[in-house]
Backbone of each chain as ProteinMPNN parsed JSONL, in Angstrom:
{"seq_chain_A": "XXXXXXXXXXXXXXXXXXXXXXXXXXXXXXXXXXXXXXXXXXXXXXXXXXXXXXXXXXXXXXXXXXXXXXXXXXXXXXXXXXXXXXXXXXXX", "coords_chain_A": {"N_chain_A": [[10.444, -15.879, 16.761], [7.416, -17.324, 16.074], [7.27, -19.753, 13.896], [4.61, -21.217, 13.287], [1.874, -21.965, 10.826], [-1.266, -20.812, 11.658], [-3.303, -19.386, 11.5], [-4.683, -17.743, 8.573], [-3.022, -14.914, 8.463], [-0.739, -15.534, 9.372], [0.61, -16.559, 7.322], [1.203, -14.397, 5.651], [2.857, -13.377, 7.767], [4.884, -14.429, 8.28], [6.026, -13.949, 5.098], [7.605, -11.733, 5.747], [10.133, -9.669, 4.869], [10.471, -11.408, 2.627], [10.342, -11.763, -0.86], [7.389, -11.186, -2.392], [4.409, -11.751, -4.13], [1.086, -9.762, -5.185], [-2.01, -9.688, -5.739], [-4.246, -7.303, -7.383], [-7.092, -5.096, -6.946], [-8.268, -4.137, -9.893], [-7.482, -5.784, -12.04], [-4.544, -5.007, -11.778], [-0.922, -6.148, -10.659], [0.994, -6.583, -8.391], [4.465, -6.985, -7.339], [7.176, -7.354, -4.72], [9.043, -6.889, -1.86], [8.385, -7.089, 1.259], [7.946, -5.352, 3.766], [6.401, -4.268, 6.051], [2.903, -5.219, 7.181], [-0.831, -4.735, 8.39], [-3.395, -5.904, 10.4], [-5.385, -5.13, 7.939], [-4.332, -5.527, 6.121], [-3.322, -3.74, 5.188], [-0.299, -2.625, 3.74], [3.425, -2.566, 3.6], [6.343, -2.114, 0.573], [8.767, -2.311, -1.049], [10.94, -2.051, -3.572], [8.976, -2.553, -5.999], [7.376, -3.791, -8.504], [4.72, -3.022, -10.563], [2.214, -4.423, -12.531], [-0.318, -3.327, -14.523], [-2.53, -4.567, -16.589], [-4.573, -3.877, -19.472], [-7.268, -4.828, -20.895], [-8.021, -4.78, -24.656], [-10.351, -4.39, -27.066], [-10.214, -4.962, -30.943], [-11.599, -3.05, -32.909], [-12.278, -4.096, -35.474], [-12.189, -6.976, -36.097], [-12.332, -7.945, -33.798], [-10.781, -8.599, -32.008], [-9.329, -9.915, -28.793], [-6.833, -8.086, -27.114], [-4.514, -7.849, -25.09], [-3.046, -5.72, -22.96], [-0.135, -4.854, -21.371], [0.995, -3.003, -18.776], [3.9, -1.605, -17.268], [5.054, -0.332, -14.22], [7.487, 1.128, -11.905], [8.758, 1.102, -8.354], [10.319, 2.322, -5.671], [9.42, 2.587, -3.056], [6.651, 1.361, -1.369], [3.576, 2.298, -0.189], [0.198, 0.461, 0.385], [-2.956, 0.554, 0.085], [-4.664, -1.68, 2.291], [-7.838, -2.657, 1.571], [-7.839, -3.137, -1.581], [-6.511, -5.165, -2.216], [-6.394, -8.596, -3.106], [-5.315, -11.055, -3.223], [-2.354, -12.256, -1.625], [0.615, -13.859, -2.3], [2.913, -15.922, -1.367], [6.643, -16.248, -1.558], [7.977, -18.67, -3.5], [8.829, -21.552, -2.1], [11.722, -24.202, -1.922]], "CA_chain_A": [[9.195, -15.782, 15.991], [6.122, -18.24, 15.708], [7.131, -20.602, 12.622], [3.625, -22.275, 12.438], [0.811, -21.146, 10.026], [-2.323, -21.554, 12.134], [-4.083, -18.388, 10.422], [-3.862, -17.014, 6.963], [-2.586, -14.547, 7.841], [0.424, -15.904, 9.501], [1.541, -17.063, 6.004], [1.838, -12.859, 5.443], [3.874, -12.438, 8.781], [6.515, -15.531, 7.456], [7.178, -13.959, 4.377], [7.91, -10.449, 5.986], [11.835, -9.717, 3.986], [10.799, -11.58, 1.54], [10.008, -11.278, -2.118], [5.699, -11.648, -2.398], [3.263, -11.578, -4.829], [-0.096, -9.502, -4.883], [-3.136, -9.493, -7.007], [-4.908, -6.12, -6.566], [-8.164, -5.292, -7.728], [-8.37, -3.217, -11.021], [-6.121, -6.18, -13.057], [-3.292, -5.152, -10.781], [-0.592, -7.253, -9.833], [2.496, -6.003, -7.659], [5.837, -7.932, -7.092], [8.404, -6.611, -4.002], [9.637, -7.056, -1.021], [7.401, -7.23, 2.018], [8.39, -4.841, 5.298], [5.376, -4.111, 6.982], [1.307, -5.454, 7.379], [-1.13, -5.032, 9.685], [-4.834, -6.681, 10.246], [-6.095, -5.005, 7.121], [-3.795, -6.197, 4.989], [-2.367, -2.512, 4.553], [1.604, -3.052, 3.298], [4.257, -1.478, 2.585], [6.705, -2.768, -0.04], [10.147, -1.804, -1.322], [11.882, -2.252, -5.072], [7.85, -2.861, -6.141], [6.578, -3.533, -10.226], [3.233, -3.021, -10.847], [2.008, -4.681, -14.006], [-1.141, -3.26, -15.061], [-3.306, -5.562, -17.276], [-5.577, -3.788, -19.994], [-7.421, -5.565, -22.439], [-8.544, -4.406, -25.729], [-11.235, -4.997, -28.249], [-10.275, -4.639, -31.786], [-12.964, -3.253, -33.313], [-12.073, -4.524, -36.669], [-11.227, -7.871, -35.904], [-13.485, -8.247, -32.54], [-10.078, -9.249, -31.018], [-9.195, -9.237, -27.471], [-5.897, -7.363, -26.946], [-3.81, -7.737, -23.737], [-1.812, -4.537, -22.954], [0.916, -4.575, -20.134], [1.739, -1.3, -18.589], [4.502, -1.661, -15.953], [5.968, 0.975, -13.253], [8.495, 0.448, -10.622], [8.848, 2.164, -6.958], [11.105, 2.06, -4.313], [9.019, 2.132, -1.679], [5.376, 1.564, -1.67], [2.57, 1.86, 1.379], [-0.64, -0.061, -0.102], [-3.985, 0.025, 1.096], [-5.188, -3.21, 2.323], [-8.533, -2.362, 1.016], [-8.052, -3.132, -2.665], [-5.663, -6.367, -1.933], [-7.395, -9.977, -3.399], [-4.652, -12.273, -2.805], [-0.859, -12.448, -1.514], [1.278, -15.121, -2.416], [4.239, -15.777, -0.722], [7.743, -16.632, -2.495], [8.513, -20.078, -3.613], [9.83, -22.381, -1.165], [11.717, -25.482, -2.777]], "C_chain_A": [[8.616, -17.172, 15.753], [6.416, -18.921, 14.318], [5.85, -21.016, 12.059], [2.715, -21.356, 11.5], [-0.82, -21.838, 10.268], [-3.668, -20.606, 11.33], [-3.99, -17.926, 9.472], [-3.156, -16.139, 7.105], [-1.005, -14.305, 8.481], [1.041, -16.316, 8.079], [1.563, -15.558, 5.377], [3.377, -12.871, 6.272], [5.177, -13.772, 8.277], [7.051, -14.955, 6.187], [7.352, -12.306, 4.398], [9.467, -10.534, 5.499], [11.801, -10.469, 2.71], [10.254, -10.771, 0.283], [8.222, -11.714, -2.639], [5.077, -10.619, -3.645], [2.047, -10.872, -4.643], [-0.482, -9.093, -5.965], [-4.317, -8.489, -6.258], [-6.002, -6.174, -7.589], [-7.576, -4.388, -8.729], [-7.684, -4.181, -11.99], [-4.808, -5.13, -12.903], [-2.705, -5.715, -10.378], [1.075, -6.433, -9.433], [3.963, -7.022, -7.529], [6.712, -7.087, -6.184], [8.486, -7.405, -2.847], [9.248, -6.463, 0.205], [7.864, -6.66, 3.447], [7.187, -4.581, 6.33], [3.915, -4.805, 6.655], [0.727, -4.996, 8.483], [-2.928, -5.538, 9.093], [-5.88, -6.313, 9.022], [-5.73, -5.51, 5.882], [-3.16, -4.378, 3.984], [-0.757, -2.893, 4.292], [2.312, -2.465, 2.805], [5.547, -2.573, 1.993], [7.985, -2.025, -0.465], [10.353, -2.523, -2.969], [10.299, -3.18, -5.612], [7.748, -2.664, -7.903], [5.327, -3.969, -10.148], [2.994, -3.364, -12.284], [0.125, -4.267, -13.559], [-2.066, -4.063, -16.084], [-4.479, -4.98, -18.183], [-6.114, -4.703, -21.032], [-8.633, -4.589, -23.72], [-9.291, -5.088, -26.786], [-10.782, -4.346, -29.459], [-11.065, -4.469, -32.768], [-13.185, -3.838, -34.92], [-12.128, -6.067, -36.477], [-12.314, -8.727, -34.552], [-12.285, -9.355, -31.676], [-9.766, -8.996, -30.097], [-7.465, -8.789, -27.109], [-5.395, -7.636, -25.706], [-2.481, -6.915, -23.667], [-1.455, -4.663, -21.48], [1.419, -3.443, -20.003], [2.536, -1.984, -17.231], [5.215, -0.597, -15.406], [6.425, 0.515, -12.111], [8.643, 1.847, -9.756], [9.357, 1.871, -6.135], [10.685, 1.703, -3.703], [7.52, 2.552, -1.75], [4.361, 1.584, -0.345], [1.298, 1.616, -0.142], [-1.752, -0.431, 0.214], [-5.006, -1.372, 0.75], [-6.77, -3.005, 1.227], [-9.092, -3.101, -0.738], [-7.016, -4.675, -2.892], [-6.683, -7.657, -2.344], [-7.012, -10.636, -2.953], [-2.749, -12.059, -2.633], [-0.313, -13.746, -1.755], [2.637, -15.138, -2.233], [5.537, -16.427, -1.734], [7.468, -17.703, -2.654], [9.417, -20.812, -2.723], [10.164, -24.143, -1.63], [12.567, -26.169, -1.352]], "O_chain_A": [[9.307, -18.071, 15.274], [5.616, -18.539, 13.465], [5.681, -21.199, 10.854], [2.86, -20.134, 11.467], [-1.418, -22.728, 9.663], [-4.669, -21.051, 10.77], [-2.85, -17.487, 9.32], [-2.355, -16.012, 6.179], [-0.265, -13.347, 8.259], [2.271, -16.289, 8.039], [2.12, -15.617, 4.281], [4.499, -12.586, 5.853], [6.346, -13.508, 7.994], [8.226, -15.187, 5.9], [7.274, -11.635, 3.369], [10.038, -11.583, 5.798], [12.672, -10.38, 1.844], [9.857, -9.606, 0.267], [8.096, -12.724, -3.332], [5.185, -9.431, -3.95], [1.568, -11.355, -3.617], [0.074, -8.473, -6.871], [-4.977, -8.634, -5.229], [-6.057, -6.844, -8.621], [-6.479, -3.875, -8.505], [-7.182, -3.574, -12.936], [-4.236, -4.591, -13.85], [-3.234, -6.311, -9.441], [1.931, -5.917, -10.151], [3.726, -8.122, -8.029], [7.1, -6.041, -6.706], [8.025, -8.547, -2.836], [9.674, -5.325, 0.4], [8.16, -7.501, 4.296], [7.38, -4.826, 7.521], [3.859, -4.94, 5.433], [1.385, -4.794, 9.504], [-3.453, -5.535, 7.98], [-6.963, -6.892, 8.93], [-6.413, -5.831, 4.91], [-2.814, -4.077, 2.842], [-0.281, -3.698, 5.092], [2.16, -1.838, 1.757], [5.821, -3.603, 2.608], [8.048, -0.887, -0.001], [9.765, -3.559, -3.28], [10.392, -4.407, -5.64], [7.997, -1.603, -8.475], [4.922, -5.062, -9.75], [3.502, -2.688, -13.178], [-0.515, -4.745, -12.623], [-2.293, -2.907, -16.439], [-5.563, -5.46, -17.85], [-5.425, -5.24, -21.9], [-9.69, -3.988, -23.527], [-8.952, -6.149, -27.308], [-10.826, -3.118, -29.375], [-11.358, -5.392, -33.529], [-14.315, -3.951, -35.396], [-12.006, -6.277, -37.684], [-12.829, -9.845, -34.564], [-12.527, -10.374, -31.03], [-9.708, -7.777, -29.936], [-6.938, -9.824, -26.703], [-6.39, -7.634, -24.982], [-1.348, -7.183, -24.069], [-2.266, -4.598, -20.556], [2.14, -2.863, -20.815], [1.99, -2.685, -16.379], [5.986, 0.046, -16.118], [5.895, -0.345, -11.407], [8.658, 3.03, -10.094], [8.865, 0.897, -5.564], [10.99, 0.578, -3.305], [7.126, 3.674, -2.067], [4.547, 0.707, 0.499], [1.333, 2.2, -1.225], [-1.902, -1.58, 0.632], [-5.642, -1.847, -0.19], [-6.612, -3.276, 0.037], [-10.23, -3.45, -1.051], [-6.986, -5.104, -4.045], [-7.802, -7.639, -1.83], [-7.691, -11.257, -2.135], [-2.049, -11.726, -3.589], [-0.921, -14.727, -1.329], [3.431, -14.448, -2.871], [5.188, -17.119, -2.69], [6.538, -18.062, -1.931], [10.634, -20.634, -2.678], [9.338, -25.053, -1.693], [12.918, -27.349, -1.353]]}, "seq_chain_B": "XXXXXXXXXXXXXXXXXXXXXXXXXXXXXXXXXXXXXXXXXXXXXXXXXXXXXXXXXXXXXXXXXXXXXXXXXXXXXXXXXXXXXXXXXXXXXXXXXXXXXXXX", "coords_chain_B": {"N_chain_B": [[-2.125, 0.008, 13.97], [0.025, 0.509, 13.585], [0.841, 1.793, 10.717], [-0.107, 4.462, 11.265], [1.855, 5.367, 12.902], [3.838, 5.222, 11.267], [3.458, 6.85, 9.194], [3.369, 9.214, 10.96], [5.346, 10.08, 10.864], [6.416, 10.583, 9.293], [5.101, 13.047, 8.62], [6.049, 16.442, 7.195], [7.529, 15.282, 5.518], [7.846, 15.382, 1.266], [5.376, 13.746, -0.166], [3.929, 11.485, -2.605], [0.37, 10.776, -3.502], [-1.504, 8.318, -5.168], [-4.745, 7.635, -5.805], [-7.457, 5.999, -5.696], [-9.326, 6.633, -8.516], [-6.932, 6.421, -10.176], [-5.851, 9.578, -10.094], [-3.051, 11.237, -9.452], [-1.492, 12.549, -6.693], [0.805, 15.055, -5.585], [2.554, 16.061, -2.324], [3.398, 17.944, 0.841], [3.086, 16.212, 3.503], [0.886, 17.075, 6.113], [-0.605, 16.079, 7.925], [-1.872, 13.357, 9.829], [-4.636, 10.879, 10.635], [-6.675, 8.478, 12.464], [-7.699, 6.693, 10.739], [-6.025, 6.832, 8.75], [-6.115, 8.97, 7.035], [-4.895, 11.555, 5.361], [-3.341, 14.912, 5.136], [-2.201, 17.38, 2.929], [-0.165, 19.661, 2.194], [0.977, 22.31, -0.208], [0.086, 21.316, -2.575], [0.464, 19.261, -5.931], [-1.576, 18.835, -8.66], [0.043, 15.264, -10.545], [-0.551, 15.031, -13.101], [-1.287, 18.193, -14.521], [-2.999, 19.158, -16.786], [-4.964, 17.157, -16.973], [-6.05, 17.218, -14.328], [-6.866, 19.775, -13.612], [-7.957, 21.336, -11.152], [-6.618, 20.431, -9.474], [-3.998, 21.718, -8.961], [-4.797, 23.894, -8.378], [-5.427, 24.467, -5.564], [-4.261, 24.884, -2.605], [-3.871, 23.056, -0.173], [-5.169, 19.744, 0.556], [-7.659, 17.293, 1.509], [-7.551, 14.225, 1.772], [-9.361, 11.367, 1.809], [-9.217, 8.518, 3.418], [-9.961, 6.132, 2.942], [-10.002, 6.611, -0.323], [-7.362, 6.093, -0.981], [-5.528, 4.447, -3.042], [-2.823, 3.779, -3.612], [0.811, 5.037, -1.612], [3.184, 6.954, -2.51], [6.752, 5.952, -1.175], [9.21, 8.188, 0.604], [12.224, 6.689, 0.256], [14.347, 6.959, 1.7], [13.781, 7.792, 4.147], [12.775, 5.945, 5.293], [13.169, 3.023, 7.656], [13.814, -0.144, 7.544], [13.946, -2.161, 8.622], [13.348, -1.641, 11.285], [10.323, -1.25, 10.837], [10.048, -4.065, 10.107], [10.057, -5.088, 12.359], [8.313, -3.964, 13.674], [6.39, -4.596, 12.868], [5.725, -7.547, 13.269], [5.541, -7.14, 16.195], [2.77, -5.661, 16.039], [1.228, -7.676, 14.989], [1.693, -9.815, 16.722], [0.512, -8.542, 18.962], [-2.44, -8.029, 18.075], [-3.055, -10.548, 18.229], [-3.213, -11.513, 20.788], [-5.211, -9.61, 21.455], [-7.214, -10.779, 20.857], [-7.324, -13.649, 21.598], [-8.212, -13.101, 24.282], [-10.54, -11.988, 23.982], [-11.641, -14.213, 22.885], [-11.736, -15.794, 25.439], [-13.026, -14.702, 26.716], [-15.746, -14.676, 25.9]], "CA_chain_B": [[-1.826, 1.898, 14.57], [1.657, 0.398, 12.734], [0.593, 2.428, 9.362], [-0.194, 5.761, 11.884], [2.957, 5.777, 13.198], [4.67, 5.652, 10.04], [2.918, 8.439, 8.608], [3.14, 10.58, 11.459], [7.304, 10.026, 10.976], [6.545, 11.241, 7.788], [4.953, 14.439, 8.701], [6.903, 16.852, 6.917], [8.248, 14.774, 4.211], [6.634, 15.199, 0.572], [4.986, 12.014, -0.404], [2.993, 11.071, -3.726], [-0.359, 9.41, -3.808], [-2.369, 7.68, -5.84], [-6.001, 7.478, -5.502], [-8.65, 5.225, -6.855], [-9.391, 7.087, -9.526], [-5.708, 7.232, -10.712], [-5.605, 10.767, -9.702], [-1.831, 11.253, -8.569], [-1.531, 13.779, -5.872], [2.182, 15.169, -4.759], [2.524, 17.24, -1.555], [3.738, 17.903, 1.442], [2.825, 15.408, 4.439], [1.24, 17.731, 7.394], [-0.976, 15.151, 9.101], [-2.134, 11.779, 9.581], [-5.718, 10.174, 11.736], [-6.324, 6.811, 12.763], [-8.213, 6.205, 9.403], [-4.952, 7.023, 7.661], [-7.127, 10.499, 6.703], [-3.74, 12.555, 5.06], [-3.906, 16.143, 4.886], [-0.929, 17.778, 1.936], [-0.246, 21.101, 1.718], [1.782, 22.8, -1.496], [-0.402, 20.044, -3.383], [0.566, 19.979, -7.098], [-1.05, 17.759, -9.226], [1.151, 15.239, -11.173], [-0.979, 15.542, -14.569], [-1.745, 19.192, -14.221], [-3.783, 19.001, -18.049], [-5.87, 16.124, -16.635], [-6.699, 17.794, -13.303], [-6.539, 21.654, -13.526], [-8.423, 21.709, -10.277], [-5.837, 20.266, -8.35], [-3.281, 22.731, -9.178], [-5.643, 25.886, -7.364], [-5.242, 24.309, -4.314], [-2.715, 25.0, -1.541], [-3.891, 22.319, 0.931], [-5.636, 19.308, 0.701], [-7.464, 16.779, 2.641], [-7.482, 13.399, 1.158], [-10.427, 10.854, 2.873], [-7.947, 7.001, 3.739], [-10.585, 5.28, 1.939], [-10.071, 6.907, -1.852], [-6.288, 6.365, -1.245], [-4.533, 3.163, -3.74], [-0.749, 3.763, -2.869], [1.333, 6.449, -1.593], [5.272, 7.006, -2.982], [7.328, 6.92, -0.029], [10.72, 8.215, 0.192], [12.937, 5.31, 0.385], [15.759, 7.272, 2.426], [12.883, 7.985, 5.387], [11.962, 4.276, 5.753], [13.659, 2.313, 8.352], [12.977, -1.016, 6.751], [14.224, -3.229, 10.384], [12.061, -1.269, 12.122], [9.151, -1.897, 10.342], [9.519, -5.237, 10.345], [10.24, -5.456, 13.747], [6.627, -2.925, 14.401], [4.876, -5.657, 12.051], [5.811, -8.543, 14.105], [5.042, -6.664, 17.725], [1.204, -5.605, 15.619], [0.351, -9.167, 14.993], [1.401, -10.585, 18.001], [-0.76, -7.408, 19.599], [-3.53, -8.687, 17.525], [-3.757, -12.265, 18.241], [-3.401, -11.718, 21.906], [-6.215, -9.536, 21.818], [-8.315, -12.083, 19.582], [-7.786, -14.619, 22.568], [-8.483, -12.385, 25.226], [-11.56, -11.971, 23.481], [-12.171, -15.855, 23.039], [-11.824, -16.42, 26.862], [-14.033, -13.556, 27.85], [-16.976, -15.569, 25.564]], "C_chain_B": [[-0.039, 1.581, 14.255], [2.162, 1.686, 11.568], [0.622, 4.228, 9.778], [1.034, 5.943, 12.08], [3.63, 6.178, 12.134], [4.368, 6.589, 9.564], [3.277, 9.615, 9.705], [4.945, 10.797, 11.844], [6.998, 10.464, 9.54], [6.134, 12.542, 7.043], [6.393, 15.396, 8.368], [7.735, 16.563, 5.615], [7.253, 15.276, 2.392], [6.433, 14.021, 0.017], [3.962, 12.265, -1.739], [1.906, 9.849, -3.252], [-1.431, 9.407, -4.476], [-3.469, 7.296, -5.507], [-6.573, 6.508, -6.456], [-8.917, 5.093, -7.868], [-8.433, 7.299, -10.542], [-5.377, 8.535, -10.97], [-3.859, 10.443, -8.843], [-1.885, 12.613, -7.916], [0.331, 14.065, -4.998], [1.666, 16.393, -3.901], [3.189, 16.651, -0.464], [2.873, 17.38, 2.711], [2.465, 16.62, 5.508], [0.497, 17.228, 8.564], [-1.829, 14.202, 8.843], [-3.5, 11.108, 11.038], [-5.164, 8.935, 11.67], [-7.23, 6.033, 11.311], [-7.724, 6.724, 8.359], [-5.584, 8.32, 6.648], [-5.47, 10.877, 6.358], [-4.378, 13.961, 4.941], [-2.354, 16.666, 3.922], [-1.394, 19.325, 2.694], [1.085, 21.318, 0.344], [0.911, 21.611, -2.464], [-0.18, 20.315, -4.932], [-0.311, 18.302, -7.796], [-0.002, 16.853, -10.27], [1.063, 15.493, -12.63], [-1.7, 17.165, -14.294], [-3.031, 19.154, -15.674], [-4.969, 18.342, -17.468], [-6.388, 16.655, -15.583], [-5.949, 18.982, -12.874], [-7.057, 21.96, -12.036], [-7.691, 21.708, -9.017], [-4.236, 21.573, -7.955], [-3.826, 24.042, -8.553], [-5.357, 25.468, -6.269], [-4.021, 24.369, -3.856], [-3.057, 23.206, -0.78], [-5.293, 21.353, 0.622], [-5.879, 17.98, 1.738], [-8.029, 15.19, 2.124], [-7.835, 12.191, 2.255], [-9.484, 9.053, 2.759], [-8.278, 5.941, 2.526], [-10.382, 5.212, -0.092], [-8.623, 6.627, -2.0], [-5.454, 4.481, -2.151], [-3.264, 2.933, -2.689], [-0.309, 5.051, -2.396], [3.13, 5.972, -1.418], [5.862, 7.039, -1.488], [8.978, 7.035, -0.328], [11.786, 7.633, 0.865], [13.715, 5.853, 1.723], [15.454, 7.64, 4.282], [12.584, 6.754, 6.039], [13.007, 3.778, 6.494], [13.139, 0.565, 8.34], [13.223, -1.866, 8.218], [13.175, -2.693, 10.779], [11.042, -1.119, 12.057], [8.721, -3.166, 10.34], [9.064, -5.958, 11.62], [8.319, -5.054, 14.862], [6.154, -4.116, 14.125], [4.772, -6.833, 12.74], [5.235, -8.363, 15.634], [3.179, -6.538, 17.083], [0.928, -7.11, 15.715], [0.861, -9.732, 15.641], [0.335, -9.863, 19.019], [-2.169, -7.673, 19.595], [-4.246, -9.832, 18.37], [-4.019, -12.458, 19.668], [-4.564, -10.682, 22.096], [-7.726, -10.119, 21.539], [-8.653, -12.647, 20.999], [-8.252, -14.48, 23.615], [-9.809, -12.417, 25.307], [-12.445, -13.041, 23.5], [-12.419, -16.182, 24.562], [-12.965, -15.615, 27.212], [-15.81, -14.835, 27.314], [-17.224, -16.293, 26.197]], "O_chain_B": [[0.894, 2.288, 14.634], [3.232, 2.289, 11.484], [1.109, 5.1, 9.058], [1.512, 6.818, 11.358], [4.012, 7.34, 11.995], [5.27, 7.421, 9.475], [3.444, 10.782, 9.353], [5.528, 11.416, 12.734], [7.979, 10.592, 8.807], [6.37, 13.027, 5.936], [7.471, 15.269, 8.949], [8.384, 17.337, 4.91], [6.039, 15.468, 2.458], [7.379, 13.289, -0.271], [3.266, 13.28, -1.768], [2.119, 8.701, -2.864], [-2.263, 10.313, -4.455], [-3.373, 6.371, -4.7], [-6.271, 6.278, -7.626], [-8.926, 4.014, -8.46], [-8.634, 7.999, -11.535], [-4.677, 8.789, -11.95], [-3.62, 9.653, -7.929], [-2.259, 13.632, -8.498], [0.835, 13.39, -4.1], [0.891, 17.296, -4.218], [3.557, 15.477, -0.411], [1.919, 18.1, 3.008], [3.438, 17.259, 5.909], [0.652, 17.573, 9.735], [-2.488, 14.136, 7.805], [-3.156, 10.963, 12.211], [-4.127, 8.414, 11.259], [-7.225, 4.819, 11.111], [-8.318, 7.061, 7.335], [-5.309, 8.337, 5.449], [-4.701, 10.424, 7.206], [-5.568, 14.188, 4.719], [-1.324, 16.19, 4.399], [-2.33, 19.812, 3.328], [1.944, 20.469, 0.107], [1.718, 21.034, -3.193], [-0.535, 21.413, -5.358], [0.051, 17.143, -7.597], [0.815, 17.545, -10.877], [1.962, 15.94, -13.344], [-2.816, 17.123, -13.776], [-4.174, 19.116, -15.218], [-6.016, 18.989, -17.471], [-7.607, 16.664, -15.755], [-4.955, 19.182, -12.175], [-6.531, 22.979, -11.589], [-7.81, 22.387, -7.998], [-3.764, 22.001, -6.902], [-3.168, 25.057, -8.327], [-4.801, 26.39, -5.672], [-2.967, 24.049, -4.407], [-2.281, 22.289, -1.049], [-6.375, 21.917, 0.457], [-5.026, 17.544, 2.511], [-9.258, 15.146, 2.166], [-7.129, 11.923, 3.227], [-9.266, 8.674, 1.609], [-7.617, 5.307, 1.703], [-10.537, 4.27, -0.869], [-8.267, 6.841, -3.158], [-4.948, 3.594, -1.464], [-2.943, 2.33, -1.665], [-0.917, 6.079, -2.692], [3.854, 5.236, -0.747], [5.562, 7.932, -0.695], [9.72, 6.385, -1.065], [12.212, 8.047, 1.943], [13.672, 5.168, 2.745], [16.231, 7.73, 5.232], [12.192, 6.63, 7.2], [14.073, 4.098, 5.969], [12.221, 0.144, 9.044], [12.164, -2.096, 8.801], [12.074, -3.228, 10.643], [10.448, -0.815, 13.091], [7.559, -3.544, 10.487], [8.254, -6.843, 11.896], [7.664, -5.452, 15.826], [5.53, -4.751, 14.975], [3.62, -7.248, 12.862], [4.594, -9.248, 16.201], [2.349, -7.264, 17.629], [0.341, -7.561, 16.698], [0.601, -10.877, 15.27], [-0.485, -10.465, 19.712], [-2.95, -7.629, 20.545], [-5.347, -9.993, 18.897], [-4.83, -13.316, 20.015], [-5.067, -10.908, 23.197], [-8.873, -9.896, 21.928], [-9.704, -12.412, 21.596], [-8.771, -15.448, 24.171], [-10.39, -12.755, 26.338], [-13.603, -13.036, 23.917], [-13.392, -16.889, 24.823], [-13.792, -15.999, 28.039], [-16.582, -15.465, 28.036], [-18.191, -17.016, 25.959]]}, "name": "protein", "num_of_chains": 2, "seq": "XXXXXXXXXXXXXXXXXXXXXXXXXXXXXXXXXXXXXXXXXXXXXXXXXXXXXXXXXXXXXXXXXXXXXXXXXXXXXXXXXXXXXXXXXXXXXXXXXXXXXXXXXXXXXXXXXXXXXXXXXXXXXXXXXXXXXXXXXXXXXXXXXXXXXXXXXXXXXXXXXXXXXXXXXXXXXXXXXXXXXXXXXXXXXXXXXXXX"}
């Protein structure tokens, strides 16, 4: 396999096994473990947490609230579609 | 045509998915286009309260575009051989990119 990263979205196909980041639309953000892509940026994902992100106005108060909902899934397919940004593991 | 295949190895299985709308839809897998189009049958939904409508139906046909995620069942997945597809797709890709570049 091709080490370099001449297109973006060679820095997907390098961190195929690993552990990647994605920021989905809706204040969506996923965390798993990266087995498949293809040119749309469809993916499927394994041992996946979805943090949700609502925020709330207190109408008393006129404060802004940040509620975390999280759910976990074995195995996820994900359409590219709604995908903003991947970010690949940490490499030290 | 990575994402087709997989689905159409999954004909048969039942799979959960999640739409747009956070509509969850469980059913049974009975076929799969090239614009990841699903079709269920036994469809239940998972909030029946929240969507009574989905519950009348036997068989639905669920358009690629309205679809978020869909559950799959872990024990069906061949995780090597996915990776292995995903690597053959985007080399598939890029050599038809350049193919493309030369013809210009």
């Amino acid at each position: 396999m091709n080490l370099e990263v001449k297109e973006p979205i060679d820095l997907v196909r390098l961190s195929l096994g690993e552990k990647i980041y994605i920021k989905m639309r809706g204040d969506r953000e996923l965390r798993g473990t990266l087995h498949a892509f293809d040119q749309h940026l469809n993916i499927v994902l394994s041992n996946v947490e979805e943090v949700l992100t609502v925020i709330e106005i207190d109408e008393e108060t006129n404060e802004e609230i940040m509620k975390t909902t999280r759910r976990n899934f074995e195995m996820l397919y994900i359409r590219g579609d709604g995908i903003i940004a991947i970010a690949p593991p940490k490499r030290f | 045509m990575l994402f087709y295949q997989l689905f159409k190895s999954l004909i048969g299985q039942t799979i959960t998915i999640e739409l747009k709308n956070d509509i969850m839809i469980t059913g049974k897998l009975i076929s799969v286009d090239q614009f990841l189009n699903l079709k269920l049958s036994d469809v239940q939904g998972t909030d029946p309260k929240k969507n009574p409508i989905l519950s009348s139906l036997k068989t639905c046909f669920i358009r690629g575009n309205v679809i978020r995620y869909v559950l799959l069942p872990q024990d069906q997945i061949d995780t090597q051989l996915l990776k292995e597809s995903a690597i053959k797709e985007a080399a598939k890709i890029k050599e038809e990119e350049r193919k493309m570049q030369n013809r210009k």
